[in-house]
DOROSE-881379 format. One line per 2 residues: for each residue x, z, y of C-alpha. Coordinates in pm, whole numbers, plus 50000, padded with zeros to 5 digits. Layout:
N
X,Z,Y; ... .
***
This chain:
83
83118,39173,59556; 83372,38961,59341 .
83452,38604,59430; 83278,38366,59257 .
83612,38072,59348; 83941,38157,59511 .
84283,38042,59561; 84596,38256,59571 .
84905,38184,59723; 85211,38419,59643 .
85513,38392,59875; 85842,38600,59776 .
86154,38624,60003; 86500,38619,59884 .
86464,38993,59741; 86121,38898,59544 .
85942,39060,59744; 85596,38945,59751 .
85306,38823,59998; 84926,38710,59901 .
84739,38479,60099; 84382,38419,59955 .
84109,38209,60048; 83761,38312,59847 .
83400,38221,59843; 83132,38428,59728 .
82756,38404,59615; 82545,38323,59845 .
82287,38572,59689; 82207,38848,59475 .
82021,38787,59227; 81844,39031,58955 .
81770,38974,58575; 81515,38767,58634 .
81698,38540,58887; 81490,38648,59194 .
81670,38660,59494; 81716,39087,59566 .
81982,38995,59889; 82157,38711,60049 .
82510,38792,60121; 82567,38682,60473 .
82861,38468,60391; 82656,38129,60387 .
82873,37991,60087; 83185,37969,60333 .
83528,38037,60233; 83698,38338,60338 .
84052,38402,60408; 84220,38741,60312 .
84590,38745,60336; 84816,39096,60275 .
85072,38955,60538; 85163,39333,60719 .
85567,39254,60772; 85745,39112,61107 .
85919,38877,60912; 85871,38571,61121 .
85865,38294,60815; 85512,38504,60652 .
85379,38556,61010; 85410,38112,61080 .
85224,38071,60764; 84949,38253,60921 .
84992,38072,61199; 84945,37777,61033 .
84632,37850,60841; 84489,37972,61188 .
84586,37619,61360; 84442,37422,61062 .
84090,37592,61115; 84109,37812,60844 .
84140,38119,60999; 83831,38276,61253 .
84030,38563,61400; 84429,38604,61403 .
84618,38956,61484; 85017,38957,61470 .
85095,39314,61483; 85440,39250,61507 .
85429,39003,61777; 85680,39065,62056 .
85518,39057,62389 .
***
């Protein structure tokens, strides 16, 4: 399913290497030709985050963090997270 709104955020380091964070919503249903409802999506119109964070740098992994304090995240994993 493509997002119907979304937000990107790229983050380079000091090589240019790049980082996405996204945060997209999606239709709420599927609709045919006719406009009848064929399936609802199961999203609910809420947004979704997606991020393509898979580095230990510590300064990509805090803005992860961050979005996870602020609400916007349901479930965090830091797979480089020193235990």
């Amino acid at each position: 399913m493509i997002p119907t709104r979304g937000v990107i955020l790229v983050v380079a380091d000091e090589r240019g290497c790049e980082t996405c964070f996204g945060f997209f919503k999606y239709a709420e249903f599927i609709k045919d030709q006719g406009g009848h409802i064929v399936v609802e999506s199961g999203l609910g119109g809420k947004w979704i985050f997606e991020d393509w964070v898979k580095t230990p740098d510590p300064r990509f992994r805090a803005i992860v963090k961050e979005f996870s304090t602020a609400g916007y995240v349901i479930e965090e994993q830091d797979d480089f997270r020193q235990v």
